[in-house]
N, C-alpha and C positions, 0 to 999 in steps of 0.2 A: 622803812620804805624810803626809797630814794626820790627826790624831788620830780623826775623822769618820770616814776609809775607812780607818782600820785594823781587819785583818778579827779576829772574837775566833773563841775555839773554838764557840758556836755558832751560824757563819756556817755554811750551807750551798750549796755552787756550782750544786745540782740541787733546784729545788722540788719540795716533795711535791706525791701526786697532787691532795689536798686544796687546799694552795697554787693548784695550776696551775686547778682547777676553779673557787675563790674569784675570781682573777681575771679567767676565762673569763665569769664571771657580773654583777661589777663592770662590764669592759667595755662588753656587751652590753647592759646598764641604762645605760651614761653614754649608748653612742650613740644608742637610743631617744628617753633622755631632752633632750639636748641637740643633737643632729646629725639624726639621720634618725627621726620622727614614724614609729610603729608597725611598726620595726626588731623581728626576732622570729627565731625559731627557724628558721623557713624561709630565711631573710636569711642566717643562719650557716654552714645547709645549703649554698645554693646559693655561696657564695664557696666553702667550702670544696671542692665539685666543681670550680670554677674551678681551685682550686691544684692539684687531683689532673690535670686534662685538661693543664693548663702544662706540670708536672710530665712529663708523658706525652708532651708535642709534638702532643696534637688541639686545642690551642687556637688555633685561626687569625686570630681576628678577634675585639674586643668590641663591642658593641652590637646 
């Protein structure tokens, strides 16, 4: 292991809630900004029912 990934004491294995929302929000600003033109809240919404229906076996089909 390289000096880089050695982990110290405060590494933590589980981000806070704060972390996970921070980057929840970063993401959601790059794709808008750089990938998909007026990517929003409803965009987040609707994947994420996507994963919930997968998850469930009612997604049969996309498009």
């Amino acid at each position: 292991m390289t000096a880089e990934h050695t982990p110290t004491d405060d590494t933590r294995a589980t981000p806070t809630r704060e972390e996970l929302d921070a980057r929840h929000a970063a993401v959601t600003a790059y794709i808008a900004e750089h990938l998909v033109p007026g990517f929003g809240p409803d965009d987040v919404a609707a994947g994420e029912q996507m994963w919930r229906d997968l998850a469930a076996g009612r997604l049969t089909s996309l498009g």
